[in-house]
C-alpha positions as CSV (number, residue, x, y, z in Angstrom):
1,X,-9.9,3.9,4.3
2,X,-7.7,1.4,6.6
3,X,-4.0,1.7,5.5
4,X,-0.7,0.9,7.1
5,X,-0.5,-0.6,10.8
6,X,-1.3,2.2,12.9
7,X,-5.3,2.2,11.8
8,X,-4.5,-1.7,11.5
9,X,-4.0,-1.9,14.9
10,X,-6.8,0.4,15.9
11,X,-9.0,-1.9,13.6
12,X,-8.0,-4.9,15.1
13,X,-8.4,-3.7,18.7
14,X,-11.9,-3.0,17.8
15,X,-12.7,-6.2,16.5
16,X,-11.4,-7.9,19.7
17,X,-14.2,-6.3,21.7
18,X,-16.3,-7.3,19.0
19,X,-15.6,-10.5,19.2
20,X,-15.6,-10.4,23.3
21,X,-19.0,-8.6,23.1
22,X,-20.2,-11.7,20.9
23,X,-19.6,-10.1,17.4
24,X,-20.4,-6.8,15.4
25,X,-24.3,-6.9,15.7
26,X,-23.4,-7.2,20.2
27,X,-20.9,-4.3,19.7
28,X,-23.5,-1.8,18.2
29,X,-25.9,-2.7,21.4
30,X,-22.8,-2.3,23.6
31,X,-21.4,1.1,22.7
32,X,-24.6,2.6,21.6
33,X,-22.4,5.8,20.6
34,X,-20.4,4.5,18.1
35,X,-22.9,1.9,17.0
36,X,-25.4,5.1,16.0
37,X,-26.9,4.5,12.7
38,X,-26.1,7.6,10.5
39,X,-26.9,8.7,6.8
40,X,-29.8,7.1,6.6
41,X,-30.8,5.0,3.1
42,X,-33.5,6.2,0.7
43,X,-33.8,3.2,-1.4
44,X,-31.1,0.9,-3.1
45,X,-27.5,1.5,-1.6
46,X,-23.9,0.6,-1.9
47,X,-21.6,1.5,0.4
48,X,-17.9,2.0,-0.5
49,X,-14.8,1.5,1.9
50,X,-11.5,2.9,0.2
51,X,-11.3,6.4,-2.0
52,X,-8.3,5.1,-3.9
53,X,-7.8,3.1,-7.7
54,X,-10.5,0.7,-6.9
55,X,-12.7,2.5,-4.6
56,X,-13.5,5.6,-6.4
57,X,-13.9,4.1,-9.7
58,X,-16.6,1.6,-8.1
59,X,-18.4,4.8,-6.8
60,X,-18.7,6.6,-10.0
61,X,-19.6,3.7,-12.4
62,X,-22.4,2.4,-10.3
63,X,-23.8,6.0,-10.6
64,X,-23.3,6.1,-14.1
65,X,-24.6,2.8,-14.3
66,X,-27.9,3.3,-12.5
67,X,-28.7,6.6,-11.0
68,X,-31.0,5.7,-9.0
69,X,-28.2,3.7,-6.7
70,X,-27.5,5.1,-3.9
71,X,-23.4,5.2,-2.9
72,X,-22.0,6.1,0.2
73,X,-17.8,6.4,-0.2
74,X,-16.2,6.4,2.9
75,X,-12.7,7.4,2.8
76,X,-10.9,8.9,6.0
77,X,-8.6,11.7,3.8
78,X,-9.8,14.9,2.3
79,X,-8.2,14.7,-1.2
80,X,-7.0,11.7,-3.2
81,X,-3.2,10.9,-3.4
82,X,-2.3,9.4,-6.6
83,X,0.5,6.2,-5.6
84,X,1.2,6.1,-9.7
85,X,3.2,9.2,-10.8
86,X,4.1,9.6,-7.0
87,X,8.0,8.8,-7.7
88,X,8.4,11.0,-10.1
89,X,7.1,13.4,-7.0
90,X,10.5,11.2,-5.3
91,X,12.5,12.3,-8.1
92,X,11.6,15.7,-8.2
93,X,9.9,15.9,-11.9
94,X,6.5,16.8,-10.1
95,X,5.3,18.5,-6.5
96,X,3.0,16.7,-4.5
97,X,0.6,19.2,-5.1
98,X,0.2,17.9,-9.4
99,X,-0.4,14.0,-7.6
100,X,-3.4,15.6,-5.1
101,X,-6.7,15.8,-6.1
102,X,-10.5,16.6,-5.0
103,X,-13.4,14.6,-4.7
104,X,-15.4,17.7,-4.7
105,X,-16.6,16.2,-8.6
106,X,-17.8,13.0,-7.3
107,X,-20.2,14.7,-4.9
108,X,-21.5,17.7,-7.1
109,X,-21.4,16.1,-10.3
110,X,-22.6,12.0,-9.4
111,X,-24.5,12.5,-6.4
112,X,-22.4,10.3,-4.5
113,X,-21.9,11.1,-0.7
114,X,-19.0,11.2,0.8
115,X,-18.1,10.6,4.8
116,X,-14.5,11.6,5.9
117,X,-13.8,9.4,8.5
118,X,-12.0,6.4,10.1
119,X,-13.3,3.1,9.2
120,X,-13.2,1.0,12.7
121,X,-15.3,-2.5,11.5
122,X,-17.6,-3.9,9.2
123,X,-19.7,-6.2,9.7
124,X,-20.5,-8.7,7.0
125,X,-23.6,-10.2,7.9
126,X,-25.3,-6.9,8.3
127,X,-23.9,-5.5,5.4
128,X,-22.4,-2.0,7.5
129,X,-19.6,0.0,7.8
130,X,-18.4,0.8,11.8
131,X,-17.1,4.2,11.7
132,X,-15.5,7.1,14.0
133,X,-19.1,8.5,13.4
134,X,-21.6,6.0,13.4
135,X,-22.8,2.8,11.3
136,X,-23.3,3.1,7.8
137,X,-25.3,0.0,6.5
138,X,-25.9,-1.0,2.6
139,X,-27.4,-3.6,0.6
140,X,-24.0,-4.3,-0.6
141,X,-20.6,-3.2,0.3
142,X,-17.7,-2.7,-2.0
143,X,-14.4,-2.7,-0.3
144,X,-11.1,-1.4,-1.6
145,X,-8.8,-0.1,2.0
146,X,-5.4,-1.3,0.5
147,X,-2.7,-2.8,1.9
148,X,-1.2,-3.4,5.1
149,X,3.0,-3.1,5.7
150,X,4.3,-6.1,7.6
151,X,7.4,-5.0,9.1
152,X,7.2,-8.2,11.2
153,X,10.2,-9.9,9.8
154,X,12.7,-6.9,10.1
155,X,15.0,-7.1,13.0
156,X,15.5,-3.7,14.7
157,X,11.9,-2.6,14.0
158,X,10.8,0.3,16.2
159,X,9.1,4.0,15.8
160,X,12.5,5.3,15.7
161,X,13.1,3.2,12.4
162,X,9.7,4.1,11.0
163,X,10.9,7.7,11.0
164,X,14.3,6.8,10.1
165,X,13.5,4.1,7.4
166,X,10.0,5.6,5.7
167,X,8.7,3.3,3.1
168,X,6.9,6.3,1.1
169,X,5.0,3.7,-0.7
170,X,1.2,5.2,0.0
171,X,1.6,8.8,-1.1
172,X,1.3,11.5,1.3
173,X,3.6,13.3,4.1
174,X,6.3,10.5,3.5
175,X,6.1,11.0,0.4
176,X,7.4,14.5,0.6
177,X,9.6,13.8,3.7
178,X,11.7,11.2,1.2
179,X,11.6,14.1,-1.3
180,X,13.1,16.4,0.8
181,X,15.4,14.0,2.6
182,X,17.4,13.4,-0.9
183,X,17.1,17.5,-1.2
184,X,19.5,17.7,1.7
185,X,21.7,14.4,0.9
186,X,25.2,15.9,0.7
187,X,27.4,15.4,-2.0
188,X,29.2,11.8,-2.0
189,X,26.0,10.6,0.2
190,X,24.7,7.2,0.0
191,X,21.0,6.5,0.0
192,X,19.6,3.0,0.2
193,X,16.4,1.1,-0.7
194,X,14.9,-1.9,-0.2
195,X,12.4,-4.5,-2.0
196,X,10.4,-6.7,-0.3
197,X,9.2,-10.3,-1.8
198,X,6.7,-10.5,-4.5
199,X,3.8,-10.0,-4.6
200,X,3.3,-6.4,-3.9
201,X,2.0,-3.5,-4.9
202,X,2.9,-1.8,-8.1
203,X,5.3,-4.3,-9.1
204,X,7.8,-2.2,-11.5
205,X,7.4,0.6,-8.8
206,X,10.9,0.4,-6.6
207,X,13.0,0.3,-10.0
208,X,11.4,3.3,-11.6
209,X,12.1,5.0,-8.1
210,X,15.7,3.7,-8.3
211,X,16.2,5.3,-11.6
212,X,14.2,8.4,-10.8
213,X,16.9,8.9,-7.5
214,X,19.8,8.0,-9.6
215,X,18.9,10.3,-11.8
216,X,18.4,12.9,-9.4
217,X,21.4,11.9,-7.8
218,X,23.3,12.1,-11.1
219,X,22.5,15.7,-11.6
220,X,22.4,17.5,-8.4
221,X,24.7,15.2,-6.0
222,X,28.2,14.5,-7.2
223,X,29.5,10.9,-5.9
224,X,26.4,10.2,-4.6
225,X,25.2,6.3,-5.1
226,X,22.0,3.8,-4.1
227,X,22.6,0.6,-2.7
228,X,19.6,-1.4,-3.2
229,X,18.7,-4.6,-1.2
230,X,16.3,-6.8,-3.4
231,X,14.5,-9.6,-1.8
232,X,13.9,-11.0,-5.1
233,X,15.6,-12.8,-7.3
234,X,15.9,-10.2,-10.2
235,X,14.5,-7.7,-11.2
236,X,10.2,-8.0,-11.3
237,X,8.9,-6.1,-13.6
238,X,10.8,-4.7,-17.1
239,X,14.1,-6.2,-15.6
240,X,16.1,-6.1,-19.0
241,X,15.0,-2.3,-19.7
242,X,15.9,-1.2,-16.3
243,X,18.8,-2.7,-16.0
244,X,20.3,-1.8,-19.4
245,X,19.3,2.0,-18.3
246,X,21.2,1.7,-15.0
247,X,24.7,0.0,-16.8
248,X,24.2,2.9,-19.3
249,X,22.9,5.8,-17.6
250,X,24.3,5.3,-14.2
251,X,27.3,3.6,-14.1
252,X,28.5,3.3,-10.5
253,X,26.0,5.2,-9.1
254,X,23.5,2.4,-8.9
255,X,24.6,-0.7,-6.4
256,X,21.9,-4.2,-7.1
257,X,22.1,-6.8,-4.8
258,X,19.3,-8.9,-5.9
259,X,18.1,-12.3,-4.1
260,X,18.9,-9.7,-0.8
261,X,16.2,-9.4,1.6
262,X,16.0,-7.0,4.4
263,X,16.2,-8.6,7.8
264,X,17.7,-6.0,10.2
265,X,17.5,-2.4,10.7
266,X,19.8,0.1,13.3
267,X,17.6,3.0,13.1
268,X,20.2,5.1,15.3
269,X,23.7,4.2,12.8
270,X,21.1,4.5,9.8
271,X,21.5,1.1,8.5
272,X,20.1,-1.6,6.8
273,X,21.1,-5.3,6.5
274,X,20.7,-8.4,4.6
275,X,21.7,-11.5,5.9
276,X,25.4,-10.9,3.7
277,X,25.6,-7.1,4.1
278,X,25.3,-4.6,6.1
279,X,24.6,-1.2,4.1
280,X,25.2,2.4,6.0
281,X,23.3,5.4,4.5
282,X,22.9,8.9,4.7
283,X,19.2,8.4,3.4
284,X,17.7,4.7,3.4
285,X,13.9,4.2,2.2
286,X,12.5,0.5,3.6
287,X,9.8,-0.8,1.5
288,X,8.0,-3.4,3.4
289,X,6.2,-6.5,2.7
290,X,2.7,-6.2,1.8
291,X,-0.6,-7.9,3.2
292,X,-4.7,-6.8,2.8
293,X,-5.6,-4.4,4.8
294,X,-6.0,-5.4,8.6
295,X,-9.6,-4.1,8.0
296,X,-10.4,-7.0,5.7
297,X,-8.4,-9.9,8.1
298,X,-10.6,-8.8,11.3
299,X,-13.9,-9.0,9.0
300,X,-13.2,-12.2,8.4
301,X,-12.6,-11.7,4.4
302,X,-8.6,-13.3,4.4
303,X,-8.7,-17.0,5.6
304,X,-6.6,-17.2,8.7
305,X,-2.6,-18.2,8.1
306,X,-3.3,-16.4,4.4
307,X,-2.1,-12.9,3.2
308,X,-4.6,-11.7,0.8
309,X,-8.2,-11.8,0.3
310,X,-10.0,-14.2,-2.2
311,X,-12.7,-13.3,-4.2
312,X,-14.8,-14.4,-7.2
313,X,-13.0,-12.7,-10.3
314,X,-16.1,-12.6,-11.9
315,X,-17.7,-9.5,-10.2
316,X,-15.0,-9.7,-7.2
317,X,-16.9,-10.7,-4.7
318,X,-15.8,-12.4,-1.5
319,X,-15.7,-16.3,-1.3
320,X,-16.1,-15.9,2.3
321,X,-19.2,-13.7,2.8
322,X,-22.3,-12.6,0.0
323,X,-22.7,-9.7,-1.3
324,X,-19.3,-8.4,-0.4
325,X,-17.3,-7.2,-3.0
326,X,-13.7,-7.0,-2.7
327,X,-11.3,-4.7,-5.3
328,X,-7.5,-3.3,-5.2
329,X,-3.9,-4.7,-4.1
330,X,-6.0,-6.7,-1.2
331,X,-7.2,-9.1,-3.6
332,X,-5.9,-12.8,-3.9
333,X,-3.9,-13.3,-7.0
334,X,-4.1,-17.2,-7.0
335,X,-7.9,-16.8,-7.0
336,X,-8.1,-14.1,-9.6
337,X,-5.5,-14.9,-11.7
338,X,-2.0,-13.4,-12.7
339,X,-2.7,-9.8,-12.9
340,X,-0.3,-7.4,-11.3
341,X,-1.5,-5.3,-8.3
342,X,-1.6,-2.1,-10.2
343,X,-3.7,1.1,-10.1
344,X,-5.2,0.5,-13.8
345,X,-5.8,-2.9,-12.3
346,X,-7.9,-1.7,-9.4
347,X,-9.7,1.0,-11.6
348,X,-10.7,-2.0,-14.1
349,X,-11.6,-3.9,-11.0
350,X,-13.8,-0.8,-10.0
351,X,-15.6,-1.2,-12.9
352,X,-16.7,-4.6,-12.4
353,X,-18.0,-4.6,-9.5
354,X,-19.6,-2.0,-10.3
355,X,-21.7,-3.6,-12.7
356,X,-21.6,-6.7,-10.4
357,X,-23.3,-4.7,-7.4
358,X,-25.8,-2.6,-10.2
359,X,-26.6,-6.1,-11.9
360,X,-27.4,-7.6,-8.7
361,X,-29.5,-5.5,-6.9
362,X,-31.4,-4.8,-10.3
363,X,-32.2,-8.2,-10.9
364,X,-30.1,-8.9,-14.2
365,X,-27.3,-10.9,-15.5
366,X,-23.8,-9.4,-15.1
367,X,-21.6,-9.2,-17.8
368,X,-18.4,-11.5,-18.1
369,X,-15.1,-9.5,-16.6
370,X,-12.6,-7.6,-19.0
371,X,-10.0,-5.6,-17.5
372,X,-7.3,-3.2,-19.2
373,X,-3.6,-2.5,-17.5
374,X,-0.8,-0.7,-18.4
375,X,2.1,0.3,-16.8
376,X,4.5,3.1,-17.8
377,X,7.2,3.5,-16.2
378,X,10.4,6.2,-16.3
379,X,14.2,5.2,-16.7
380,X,15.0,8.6,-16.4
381,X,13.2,12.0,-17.1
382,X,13.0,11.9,-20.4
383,X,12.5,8.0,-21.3
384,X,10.5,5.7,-19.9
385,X,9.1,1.8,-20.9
386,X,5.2,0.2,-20.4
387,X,3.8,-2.9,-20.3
388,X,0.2,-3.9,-20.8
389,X,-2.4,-6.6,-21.2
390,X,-5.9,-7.1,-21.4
391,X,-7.3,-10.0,-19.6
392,X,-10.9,-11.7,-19.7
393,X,-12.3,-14.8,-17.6
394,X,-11.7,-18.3,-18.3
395,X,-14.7,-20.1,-17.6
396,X,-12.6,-23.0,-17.1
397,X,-10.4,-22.4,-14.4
398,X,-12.4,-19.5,-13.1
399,X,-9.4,-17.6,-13.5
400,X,-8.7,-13.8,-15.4
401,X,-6.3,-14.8,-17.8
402,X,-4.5,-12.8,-20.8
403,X,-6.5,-12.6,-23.9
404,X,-4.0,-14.0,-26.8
405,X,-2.3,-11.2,-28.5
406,X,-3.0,-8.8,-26.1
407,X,0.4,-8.3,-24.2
408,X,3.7,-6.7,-24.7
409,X,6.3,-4.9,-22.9
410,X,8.5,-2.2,-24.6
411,X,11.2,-3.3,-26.7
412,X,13.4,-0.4,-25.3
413,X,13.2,2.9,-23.4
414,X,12.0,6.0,-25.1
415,X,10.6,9.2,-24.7
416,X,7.9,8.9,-26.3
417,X,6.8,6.5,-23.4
418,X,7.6,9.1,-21.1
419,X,5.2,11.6,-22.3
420,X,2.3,8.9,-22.6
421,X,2.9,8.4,-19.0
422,X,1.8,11.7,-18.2
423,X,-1.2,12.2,-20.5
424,X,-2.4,8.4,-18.9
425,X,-2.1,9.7,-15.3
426,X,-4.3,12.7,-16.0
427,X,-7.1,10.8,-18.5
428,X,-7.1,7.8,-15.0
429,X,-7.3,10.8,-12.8
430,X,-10.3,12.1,-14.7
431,X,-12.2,8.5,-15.4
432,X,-12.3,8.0,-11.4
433,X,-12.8,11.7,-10.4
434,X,-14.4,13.8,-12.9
């Protein structure tokens, strides 16, 4: 998996020499080390990039789809790290520990085979994976590495603010650092946060995380507040719900600014501006903008000037290379259609392509798209508020659109939302690992 702009920029320096060398296929002639051929394939393969949402779900259903393709997931951590459910980690309803889990399962129980490593290239034409370790080659690659943060636009921006201002929005070490940073806020401290422009992923995310510190901030730090720059012009997602729970569960502790964009940063005063204030905190958490994954941009799988890559919503395959199959918060929205970049989005997405890829190399028909999402969200610890949809393809427009009748959004918080939050996170957990 390619995520953030540190293995961006090791990606892209790679593809330079690529291109230098005369492309991919000239790079594995050039550096015969890296350019090794490893894992060798039996028969039929598919070759995953990405052991998130998307990625993992992809392995496992073309395994339970047809047992006799081979997958290869490729995915440079040792344990998955669940993005949904990691606020409440944030807020400190759950450790880090409850969001972390193995992919031991999709190994001994699917036969799937799993390389921990960096991702470096891939190569489009020749179907294969670059790697720290070698080329992996398939009949057909699914890709799912993420997204990419584009602090290009902020002002300011150095490592100093990266460690100062961590975003926290791919869960792991920052995750716990943000955690442990509101742990040692002191009473009548000020933490700020800010949203960048839609599209991004997990669209109601930042608001549950507001409430989730407010909450926290409520209970354990006395005068404490969050100041919270929104580039937007209201709230995204569940705007009414969240902001009746702020007015009545956190009066003057929680300070919106919407249609407030982050521009500037001054990692060593700790603060954050917009172009009409300037906000000083004891704990500030930058959410950046959002892009696909540097990975898919050097492959040549996002048009150059664009953001995200397009695909065929069908079975999500590229609309820039064959038999390359795209899933996750990389995708193109105005070429799929207006669903939210969501992890039940990117599982459903998993799915299919996975019959895309099994129906392809088999020689059959696939099966018209359906995908599912829901999104539960907390207010606070006890209450929380979904949304959900299910959408199908329009063969019209070529678009996923929502099937009539299948939509709603909580009509107000509750805890009974809250609880089905939980039980969701651990039945997903189980449909893409166990």
């Amino acid at each position: 998996m390619v995520r953030g702009s540190a293995a961006g920029e090791r990606a892209m320096s790679f593809t330079r020499r690529s291109i230098l060398a005369g492309g991919a296929a000239a790079l594995v002639s050039a550096l015969p080390v890296r350019a090794e051929r490893i894992l060798p394939a039996s028969g039929p393969r598919v070759v995953v990039v990405g052991g998130g949402w998307g990625g993992l779900t992809a392995a496992k259903y073309i395994r339970l789809l047809d047992p006799g393709i081979e997958v290869v997931l490729i995915e440079r951590r040792a344990a998955f790290h669940s993005c949904p459910i990691s606020n409440w980690v944030i807020g400190h309803l759950r450790t880090v520990d409850e969001i972390t889990h193995s992919y031991v399962a999709l190994s001994e129980r699917h036969g799937i085979r799993i390389l921990h490593t960096e991702v470096e290239a891939v190569d489009v034409d020749a179907k294969a994976v670059v790697t720290a370790d070698g080329v992996v080659a398939g009949d057909r690659l699914i890709l799912s590495p993420g997204v990419a943060f584009d602090y290009t636009g902020i002002d300011g921006w150095n490592e100093a603010a990266a460690r100062r201002f961590p975003a926290a929005w791919s869960p792991g070490p920052e995750t716990a650092l943000l955690r442990a940073r509101l742990a040692e806020l002191p009473s009548g401290g000020r933490v700020a946060l800010t949203i960048p422009p839609s599209p991004y992923r997990c669209p109601p995310g930042p608001y549950e995380r507001i409430s989730l510190i407010a909450a926290y901030l409520k209970q354990h730090k006395p005068g404490s507040t969050i100041t919270v720059l929104d580039a937007n012009q209201k709230i995204v997602s569940k705007g009414k719900i969240f902001q009746a729970a702020w007015d009545e569960l956190y009066p003057g502790i929680v300070d919106y600014r919407p249609d407030s964009p982050l521009v500037q940063v001054d990692a060593s005063a700790g603060t954050v501006s917009s172009d009409f204030d300037d906000v000083a905190a004891d704990v500030a958490n930058v959410i950046p903008s959002q892009r696909a994954s540097r990975l898919l941009h050097d492959a040549g799988l996002v048009p150059d000037g664009a953001t995200w890559a397009p695909v065929d919503p069908y079975g999500f395959t590229s609309t820039l290379a064959a038999d390359i199959h795209i899933v996750g918060d990389a995708t193109d929205q105005t070429t799929v259609g207006k669903v939210p970049k969501s992890g039940f989005i990117a599982n459903s997405m998993g799915k299919v392509a996975a019959r895309a890829a099994v129906a392809a190399l088999t020689g059959n028909e696939a099966s018209p798209p359906s995908l599912i999402n829901t999104c539960y969200s907390l207010v606070s610890p006890e209450e929380g508020a979904s949304v959900g949809a299910v959408y199908g393809y329009d063969s019209e427009t070529g678009l996923l659109q929502v099937r009539p009748g299948s939509s709603g959004v909580s009509s107000q918080r509750s805890a009974t939302v809250a609880l089905q939050a939980w039980d969701w996170a651990r039945a997903i957990w189980q449909d893409m690992l166990g």
